[in-house]
TIMI-356425 format. One record per atom (N, C-alpha, C): x, y, z; atom name; residue in one letter. Coordinates in pm, 1 decimal. Layout:
<nodes>
u:v:w:atom:rest
X:Y:Z:CA:A;
...
</nodes>
This chain:
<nodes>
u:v:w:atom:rest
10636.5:14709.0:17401.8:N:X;
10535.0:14672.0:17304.3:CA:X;
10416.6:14767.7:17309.5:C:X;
10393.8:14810.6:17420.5:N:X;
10286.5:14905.3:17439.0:CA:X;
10290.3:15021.9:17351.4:C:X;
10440.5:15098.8:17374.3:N:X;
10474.3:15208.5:17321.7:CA:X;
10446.4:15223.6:17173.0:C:X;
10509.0:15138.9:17063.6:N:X;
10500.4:15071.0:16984.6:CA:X;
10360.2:15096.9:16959.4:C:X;
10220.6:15008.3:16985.9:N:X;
10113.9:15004.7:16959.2:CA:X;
10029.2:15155.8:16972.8:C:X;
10094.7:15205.3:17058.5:N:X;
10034.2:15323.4:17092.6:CA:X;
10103.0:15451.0:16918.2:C:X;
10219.6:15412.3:16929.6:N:X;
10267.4:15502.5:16812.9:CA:X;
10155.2:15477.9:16684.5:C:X;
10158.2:15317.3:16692.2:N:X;
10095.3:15299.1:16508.0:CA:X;
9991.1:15375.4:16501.0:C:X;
9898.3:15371.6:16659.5:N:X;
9733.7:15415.0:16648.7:CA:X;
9776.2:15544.5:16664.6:C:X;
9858.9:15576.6:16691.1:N:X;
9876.2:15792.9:16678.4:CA:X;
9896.5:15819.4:16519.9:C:X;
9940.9:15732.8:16479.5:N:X;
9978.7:15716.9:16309.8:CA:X;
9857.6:15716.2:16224.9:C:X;
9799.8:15637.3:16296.7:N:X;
9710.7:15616.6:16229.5:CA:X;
9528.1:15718.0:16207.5:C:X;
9562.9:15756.3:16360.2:N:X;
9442.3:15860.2:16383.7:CA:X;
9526.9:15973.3:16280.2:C:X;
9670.1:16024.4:16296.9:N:X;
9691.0:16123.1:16227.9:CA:X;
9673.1:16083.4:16055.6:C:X;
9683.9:16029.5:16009.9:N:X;
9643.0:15991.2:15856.4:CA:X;
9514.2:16002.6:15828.9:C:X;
9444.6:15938.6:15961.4:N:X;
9312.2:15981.8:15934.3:CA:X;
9263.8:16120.0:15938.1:C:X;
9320.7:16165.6:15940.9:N:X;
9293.0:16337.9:16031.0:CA:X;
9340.0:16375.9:15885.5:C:X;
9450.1:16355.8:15765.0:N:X;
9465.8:16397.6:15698.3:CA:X;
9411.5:16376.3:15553.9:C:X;
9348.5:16267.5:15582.5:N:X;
9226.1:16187.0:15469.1:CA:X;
9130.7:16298.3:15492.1:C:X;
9083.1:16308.0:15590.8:N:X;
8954.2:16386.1:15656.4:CA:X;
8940.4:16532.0:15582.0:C:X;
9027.3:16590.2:15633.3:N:X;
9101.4:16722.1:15554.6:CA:X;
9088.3:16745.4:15397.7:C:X;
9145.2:16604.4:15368.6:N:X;
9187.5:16599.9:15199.2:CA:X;
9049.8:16589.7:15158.9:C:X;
8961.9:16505.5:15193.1:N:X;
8816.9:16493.7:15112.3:CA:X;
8690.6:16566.2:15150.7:C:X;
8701.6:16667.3:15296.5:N:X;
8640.6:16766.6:15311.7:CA:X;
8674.0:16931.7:15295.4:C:X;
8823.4:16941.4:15310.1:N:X;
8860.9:17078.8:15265.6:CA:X;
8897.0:17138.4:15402.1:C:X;
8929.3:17254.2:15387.1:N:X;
8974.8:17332.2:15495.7:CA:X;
8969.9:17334.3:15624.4:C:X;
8810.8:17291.0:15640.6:N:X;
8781.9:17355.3:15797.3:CA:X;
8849.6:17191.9:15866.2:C:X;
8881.7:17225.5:16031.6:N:X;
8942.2:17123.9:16076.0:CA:X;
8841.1:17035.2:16121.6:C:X;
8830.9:16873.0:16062.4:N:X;
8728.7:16774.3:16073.1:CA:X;
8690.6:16775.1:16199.8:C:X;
8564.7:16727.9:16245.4:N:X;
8538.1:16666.7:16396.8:CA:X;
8614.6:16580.6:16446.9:C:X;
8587.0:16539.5:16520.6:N:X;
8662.6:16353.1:16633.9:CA:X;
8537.7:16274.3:16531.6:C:X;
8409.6:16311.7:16553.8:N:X;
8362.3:16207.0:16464.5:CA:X;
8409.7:16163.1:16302.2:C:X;
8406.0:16319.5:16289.9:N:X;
8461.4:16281.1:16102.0:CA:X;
8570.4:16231.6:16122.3:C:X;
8693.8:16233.3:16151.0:N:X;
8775.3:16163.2:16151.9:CA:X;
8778.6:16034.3:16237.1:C:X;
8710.8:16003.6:16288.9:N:X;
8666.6:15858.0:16341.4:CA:X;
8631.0:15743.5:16211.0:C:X;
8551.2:15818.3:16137.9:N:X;
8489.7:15786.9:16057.3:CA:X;
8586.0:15727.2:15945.1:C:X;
8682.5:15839.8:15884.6:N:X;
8790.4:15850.4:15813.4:CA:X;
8844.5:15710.4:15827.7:C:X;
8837.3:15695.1:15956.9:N:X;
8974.3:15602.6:16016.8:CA:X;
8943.1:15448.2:16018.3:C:X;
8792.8:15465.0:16043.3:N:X;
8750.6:15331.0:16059.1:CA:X;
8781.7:15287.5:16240.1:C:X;
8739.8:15423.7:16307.7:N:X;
8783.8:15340.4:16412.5:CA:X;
8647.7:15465.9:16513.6:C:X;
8654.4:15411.2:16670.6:N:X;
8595.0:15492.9:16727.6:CA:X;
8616.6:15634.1:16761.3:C:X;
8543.0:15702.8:16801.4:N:X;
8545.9:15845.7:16860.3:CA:X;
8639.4:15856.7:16983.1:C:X;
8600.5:15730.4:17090.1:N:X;
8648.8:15689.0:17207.8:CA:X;
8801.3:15728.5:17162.9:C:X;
8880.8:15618.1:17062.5:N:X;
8957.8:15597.6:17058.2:CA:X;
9060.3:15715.9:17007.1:C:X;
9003.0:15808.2:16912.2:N:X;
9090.7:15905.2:16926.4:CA:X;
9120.0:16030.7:16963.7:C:X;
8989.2:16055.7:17080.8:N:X;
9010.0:16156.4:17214.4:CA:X;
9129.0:16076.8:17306.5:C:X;
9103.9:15935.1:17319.9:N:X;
9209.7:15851.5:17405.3:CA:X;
9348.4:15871.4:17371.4:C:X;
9382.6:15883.7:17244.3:N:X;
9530.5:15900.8:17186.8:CA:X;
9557.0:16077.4:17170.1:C:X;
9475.2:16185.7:17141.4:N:X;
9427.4:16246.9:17082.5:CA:X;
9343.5:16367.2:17210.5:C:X;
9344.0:16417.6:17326.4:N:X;
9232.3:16472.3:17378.9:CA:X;
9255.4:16641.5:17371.0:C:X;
9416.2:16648.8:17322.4:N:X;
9404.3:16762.7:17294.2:CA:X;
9402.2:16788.8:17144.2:C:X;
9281.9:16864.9:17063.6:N:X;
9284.7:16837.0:16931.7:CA:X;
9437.2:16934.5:16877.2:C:X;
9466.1:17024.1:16925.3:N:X;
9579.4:17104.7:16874.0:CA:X;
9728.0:17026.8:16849.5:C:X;
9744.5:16892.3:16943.1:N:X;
9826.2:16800.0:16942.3:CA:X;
9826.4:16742.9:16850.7:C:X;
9680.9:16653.4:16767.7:N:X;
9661.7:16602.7:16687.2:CA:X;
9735.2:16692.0:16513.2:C:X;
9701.4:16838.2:16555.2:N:X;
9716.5:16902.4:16426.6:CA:X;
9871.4:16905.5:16417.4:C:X;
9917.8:16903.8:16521.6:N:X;
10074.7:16934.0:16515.0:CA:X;
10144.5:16793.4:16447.4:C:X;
10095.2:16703.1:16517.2:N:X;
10133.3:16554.7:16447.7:CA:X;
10089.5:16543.9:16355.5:C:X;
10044.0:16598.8:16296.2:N:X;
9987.9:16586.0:16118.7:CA:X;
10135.0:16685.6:16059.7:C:X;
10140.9:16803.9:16121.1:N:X;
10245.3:16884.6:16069.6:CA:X;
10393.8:16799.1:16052.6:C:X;
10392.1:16754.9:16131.7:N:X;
10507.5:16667.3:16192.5:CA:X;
10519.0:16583.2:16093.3:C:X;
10401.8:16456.3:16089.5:N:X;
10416.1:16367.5:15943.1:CA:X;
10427.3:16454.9:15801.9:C:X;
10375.4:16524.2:15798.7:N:X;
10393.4:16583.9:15668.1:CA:X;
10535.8:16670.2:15636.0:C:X;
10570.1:16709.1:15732.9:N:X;
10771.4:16733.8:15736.4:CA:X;
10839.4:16598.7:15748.9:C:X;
10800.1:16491.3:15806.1:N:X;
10851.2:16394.5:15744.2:CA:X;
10856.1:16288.2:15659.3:C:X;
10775.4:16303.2:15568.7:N:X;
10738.1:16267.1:15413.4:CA:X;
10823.1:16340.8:15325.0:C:X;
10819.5:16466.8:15341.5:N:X;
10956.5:16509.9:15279.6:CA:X;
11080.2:16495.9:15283.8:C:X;
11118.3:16550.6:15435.9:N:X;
11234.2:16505.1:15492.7:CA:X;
11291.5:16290.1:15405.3:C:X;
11193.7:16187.6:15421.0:N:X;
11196.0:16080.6:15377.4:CA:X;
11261.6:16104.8:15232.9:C:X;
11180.0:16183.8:15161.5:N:X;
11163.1:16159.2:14993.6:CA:X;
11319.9:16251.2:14953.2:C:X;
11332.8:16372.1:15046.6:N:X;
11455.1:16418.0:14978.4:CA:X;
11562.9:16333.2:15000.5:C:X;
11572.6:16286.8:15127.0:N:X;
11708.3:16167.8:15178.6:CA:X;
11779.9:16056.5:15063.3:C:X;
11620.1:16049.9:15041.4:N:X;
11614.3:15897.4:14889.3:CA:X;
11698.2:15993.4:14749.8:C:X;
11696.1:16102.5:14729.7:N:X;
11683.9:16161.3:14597.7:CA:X;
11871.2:16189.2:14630.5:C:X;
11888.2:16252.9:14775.3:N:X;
12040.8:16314.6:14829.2:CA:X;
12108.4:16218.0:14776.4:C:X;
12050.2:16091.1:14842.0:N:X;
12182.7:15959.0:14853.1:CA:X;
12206.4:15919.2:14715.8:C:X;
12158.9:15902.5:14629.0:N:X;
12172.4:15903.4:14504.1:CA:X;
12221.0:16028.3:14426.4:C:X;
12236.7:16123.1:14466.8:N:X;
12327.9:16227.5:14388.2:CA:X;
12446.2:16256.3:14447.8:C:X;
12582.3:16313.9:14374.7:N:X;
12672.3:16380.2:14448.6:CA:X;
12618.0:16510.1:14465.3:C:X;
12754.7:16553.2:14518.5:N:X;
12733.7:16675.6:14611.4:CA:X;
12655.0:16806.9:14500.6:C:X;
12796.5:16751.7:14339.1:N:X;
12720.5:16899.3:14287.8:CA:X;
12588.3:16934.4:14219.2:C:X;
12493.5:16755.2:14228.8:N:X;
12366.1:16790.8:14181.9:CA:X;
12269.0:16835.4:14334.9:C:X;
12301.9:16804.1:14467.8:N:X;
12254.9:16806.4:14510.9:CA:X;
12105.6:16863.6:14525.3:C:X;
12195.7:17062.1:14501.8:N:X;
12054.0:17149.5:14519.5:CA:X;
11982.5:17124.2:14399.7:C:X;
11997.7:17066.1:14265.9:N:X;
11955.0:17037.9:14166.8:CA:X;
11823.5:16973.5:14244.9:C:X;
11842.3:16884.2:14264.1:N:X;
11744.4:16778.1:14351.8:CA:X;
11648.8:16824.3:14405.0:C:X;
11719.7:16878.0:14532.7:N:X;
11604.1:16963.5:14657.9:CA:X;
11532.9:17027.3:14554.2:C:X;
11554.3:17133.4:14441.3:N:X;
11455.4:17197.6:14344.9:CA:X;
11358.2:17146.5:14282.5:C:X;
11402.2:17074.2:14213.7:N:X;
11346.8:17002.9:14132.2:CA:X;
11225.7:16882.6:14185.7:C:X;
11292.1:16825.9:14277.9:N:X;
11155.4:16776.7:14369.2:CA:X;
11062.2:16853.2:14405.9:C:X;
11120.8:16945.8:14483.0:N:X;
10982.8:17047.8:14522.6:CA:X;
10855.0:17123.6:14409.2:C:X;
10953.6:17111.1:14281.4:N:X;
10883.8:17158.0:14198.9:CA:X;
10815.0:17018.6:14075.3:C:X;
10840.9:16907.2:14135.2:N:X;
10777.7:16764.4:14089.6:CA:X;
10826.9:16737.9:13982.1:C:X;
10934.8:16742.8:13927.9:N:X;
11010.3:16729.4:13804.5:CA:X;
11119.3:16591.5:13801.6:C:X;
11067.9:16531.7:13939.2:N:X;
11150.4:16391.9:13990.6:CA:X;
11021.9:16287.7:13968.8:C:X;
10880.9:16317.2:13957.0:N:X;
10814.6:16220.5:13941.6:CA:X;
10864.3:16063.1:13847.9:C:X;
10922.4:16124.0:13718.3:N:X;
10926.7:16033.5:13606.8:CA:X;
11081.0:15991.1:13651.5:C:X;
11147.3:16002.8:13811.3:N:X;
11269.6:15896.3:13795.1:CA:X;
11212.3:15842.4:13987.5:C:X;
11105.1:15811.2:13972.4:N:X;
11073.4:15731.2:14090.0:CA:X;
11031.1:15829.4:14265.8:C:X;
11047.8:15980.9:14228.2:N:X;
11039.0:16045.4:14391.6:CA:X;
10965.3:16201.4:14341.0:C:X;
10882.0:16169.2:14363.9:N:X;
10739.4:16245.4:14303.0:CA:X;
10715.1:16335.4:14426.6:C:X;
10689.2:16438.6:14449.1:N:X;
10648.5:16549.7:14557.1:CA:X;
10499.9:16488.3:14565.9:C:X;
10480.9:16509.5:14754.2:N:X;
10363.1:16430.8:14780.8:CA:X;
10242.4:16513.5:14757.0:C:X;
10146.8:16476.4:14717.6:N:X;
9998.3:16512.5:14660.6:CA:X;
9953.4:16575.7:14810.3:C:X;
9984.2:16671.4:14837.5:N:X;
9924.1:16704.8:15048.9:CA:X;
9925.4:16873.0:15001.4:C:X;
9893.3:16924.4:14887.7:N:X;
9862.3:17095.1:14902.2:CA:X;
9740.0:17085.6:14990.7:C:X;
9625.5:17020.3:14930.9:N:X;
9480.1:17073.2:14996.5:CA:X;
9496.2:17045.6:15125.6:C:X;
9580.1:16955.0:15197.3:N:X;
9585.0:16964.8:15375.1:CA:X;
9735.0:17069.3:15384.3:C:X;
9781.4:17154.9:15319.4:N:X;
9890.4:17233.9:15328.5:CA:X;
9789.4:17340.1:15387.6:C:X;
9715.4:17358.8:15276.0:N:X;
9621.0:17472.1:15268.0:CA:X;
9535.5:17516.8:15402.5:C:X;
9514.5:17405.5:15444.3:N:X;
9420.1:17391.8:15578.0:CA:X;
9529.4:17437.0:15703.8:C:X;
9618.7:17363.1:15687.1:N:X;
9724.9:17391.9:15788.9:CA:X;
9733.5:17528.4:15841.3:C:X;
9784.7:17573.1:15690.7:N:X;
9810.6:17752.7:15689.4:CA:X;
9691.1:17820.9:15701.5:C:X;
9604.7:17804.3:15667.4:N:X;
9441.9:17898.0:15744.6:CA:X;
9447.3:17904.0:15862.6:C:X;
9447.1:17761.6:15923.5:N:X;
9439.0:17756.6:16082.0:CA:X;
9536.1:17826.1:16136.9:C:X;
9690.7:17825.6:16063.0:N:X;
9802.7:17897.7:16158.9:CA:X;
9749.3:18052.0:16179.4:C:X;
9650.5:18046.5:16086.6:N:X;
9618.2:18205.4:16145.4:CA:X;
9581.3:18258.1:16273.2:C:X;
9483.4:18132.2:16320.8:N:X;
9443.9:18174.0:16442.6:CA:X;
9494.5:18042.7:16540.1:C:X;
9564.5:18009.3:16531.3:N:X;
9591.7:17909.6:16544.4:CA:X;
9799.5:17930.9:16611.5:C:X;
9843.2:17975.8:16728.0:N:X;
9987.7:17997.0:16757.6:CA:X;
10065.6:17902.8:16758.9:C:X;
10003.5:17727.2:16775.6:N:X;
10107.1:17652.3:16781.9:CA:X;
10122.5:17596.7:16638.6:C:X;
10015.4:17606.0:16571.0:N:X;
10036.3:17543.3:16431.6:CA:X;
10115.1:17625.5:16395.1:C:X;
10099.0:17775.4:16378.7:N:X;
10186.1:17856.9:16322.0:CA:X;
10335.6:17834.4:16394.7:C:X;
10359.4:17816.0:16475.9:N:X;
10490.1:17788.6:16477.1:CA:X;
10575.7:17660.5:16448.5:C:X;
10509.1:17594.1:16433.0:N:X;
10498.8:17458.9:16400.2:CA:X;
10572.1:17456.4:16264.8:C:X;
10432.6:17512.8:16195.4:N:X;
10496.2:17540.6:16041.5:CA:X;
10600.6:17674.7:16006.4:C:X;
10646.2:17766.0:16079.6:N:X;
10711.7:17836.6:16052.1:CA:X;
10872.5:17784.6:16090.9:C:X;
10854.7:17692.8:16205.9:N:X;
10999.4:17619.9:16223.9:CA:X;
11020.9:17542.2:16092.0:C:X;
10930.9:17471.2:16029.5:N:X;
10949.4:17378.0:15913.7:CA:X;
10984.4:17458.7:15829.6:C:X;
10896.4:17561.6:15785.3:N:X;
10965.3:17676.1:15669.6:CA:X;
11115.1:17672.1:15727.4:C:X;
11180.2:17724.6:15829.0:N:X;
11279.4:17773.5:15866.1:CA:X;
11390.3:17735.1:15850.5:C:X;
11340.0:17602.8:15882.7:N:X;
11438.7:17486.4:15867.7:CA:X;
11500.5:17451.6:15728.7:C:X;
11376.4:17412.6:15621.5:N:X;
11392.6:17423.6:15443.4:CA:X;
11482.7:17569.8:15425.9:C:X;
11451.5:17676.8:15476.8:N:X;
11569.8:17766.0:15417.3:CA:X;
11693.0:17753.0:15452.7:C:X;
11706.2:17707.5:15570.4:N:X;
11832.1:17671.9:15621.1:CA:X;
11873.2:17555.3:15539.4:C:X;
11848.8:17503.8:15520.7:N:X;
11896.6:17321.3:15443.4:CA:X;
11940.3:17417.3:15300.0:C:X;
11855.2:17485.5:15276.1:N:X;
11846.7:17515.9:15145.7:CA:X;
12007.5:17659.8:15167.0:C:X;
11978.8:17732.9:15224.4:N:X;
12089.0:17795.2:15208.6:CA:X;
12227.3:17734.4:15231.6:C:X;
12217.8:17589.0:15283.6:N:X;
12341.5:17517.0:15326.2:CA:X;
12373.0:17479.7:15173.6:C:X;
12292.9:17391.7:15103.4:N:X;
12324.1:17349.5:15009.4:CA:X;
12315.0:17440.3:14890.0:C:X;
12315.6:17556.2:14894.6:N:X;
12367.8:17696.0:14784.3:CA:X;
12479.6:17732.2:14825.9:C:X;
12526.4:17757.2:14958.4:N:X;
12666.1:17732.1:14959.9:CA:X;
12751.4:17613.8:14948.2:C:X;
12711.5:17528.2:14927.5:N:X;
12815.8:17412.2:14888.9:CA:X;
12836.5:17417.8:14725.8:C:X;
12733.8:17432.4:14688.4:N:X;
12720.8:17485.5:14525.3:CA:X;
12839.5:17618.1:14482.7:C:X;
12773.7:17676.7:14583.8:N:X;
12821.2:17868.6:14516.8:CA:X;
12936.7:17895.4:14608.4:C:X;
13016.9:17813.7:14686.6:N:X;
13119.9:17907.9:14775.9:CA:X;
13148.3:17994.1:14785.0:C:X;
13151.5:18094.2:14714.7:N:X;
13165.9:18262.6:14681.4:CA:X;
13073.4:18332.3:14720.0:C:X;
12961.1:18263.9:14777.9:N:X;
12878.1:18395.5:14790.8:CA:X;
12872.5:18345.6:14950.9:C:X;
12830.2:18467.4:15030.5:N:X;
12819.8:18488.7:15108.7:CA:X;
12734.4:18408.0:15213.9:C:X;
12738.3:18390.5:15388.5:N:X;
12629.1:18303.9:15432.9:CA:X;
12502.6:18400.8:15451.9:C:X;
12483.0:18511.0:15380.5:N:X;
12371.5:18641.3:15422.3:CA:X;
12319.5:18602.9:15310.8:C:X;
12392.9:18566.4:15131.5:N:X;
12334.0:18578.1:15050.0:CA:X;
12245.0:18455.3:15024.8:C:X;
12344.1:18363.9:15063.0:N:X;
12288.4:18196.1:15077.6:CA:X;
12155.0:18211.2:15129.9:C:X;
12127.5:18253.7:15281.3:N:X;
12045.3:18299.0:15319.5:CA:X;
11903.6:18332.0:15236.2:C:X;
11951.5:18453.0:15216.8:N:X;
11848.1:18576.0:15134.0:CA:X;
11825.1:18455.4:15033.2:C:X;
11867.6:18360.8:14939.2:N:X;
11815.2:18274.9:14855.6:CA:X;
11727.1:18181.4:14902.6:C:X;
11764.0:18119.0:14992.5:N:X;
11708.8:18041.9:15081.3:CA:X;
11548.5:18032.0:15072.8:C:X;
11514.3:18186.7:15169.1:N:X;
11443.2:18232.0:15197.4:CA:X;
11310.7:18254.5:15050.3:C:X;
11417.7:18364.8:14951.8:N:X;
11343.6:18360.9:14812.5:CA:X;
11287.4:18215.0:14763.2:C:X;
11344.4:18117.5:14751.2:N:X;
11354.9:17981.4:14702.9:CA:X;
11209.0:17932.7:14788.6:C:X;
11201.2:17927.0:14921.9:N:X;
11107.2:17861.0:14990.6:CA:X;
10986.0:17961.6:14930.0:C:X;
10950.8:18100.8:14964.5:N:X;
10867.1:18163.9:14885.9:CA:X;
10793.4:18168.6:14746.1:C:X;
10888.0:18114.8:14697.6:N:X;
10876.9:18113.9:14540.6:CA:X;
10752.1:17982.7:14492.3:C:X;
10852.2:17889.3:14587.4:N:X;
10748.4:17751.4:14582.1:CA:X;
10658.1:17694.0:14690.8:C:X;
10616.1:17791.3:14787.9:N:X;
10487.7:17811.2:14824.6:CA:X;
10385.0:17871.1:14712.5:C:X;
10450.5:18006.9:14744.6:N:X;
10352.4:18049.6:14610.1:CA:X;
10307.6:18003.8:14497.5:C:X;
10396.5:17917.2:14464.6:N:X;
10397.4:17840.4:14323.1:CA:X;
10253.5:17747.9:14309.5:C:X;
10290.5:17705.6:14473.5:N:X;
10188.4:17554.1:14449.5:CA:X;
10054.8:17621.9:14482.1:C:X;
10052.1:17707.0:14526.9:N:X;
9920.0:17782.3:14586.1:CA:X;
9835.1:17823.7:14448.8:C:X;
9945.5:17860.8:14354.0:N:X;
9863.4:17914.2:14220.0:CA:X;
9854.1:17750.3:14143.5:C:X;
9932.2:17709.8:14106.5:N:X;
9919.1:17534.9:14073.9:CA:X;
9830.9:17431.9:14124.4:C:X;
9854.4:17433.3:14235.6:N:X;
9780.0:17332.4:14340.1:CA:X;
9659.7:17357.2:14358.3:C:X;
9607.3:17460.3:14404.6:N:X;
9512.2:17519.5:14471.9:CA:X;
9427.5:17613.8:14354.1:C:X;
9467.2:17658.7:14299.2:N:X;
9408.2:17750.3:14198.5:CA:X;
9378.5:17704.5:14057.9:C:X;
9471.8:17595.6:14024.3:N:X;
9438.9:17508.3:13953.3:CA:X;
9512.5:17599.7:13772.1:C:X;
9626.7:17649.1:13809.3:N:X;
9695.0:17717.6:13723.4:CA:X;
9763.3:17569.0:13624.0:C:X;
9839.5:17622.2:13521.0:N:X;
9898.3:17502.5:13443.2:CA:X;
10006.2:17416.1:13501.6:C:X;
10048.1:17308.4:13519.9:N:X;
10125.7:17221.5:13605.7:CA:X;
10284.0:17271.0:13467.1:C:X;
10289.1:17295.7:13364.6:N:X;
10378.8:17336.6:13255.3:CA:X;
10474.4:17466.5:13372.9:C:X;
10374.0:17549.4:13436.0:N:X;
10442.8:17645.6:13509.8:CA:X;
10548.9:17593.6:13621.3:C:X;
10506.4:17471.3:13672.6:N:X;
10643.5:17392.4:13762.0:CA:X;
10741.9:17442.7:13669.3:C:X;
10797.7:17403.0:13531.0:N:X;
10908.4:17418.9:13472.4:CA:X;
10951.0:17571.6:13497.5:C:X;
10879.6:17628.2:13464.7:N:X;
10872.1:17798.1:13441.3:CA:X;
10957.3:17862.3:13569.6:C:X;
10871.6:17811.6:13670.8:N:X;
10906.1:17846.8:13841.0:CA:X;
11032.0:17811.8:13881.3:C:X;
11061.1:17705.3:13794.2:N:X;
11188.2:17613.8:13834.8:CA:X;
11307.4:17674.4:13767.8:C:X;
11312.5:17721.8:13660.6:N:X;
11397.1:17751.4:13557.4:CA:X;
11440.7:17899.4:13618.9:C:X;
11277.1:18005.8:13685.3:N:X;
11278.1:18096.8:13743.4:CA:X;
11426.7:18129.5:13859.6:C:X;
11443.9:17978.1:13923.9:N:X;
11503.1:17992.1:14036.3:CA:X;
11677.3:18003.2:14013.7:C:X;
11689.4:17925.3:13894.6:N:X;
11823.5:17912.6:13820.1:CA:X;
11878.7:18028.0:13831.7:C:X;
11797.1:18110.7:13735.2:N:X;
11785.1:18245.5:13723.4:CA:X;
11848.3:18342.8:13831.0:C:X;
11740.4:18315.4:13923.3:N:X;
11759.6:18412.3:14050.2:CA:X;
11906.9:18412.2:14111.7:C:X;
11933.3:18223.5:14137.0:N:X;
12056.5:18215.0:14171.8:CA:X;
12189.7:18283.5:14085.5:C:X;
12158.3:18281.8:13955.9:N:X;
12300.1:18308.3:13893.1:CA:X;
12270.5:18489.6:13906.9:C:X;
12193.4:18549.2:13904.0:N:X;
12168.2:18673.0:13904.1:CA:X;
12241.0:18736.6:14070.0:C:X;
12241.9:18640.7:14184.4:N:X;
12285.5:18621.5:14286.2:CA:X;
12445.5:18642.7:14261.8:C:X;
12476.3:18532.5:14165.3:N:X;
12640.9:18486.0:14166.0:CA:X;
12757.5:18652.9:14062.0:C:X;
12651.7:18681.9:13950.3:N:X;
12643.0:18752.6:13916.2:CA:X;
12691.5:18883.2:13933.6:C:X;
12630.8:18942.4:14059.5:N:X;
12595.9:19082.5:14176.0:CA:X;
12703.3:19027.8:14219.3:C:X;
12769.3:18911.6:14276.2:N:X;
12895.6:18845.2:14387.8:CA:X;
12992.6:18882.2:14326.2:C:X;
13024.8:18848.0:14190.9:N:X;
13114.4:18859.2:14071.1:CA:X;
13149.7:18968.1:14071.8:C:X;
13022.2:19102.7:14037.2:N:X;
13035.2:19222.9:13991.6:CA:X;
13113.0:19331.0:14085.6:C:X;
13064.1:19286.6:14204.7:N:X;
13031.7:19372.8:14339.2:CA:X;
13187.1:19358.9:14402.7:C:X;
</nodes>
């Protein structure tokens, strides 16, 4: 039971940590500001919390698994050959209007990735998570594309995760037209058959 109680309040300091973020911006909040956030003491989340770099990683952590959650919901409901349809199309929020909407977390994305600058464990943190999405992602272009290669799968992979970082950075963050999700998305179709294409030709 202890364990348990101890998880919710790590849950809970980390949400707060990501409220904190979301309504102040970049720089990484105090123990007080996020005390504050939380509705709870200072005490209490140096007590759960004393190394702050821990705290940031468990924010990384929840926020790979909010996704991880939302794609599972979208998988189990498709067969195999819409699958990568899915993974795309979520990432690029085009699932909102059938119930599994990409989560509103750029402006604490944003913060994340500043800090990984100076910052070695966040950065690896988030570069395993990137790593991982290309891998998922090149798994499920080869289940799609069998013909092409596990280098090319790959090399898409990789393009694919890039594409929609960048995407949201000009969208999200920059405050470009949300019409360009389609654009970006349609972009990727593209890339892939241009992929299958070169496989064909070659």
């Amino acid at each position: 039971m202890v364990k348990k109680i101890s998880e919710i309040r790590r849950l809970e300091i980390v949400k707060a940590l990501y409220g904190a973020i979301e309504a102040r911006g970049i720089n990484l909040p105090s123990y007080d500001r996020i005390a504050e956030e939380g509705g709870m003491s200072r005490q209490l989340v140096r007590h759960y919390f004393e190394n702050a770099d821990d705290m940031v990683i468990a924010l990384c952590d929840m926020l790979a698994d909010t996704y991880r959650d939302c794609l599972m919901r979208g998988i189990v409901s498709a067969d195999d050959s819409k699958r990568l349809s899915v993974f795309l199309d979520f990432y690029f929020d085009l699932l909102s209007e059938k119930g599994l909407p990409k989560p509103a977390d750029d402006t604490v994305y944003d913060a994340l990735f500043a800090l990984a600058g100076t910052n070695a464990a966040v950065r690896e943190n988030l570069k395993n998570q990137y790593t991982l999405l290309q891998m998922t992602l090149a798994h499920e272009i080869q289940i799609s594309y069998p013909d092409l290669s596990p280098n090319e799968c790959r090399e898409l992979g990789y393009l694919i995760v890039i594409t929609m970082y960048g995407h949201w950075k000009m969208v999200a963050t920059l405050g470009f037209s949300r019409d360009n999700n389609t654009v970006a998305r349609q972009a990727l179709d593209r890339l892939i058959e241009s992929y299958v294409a070169a496989h064909e030709g070659g």
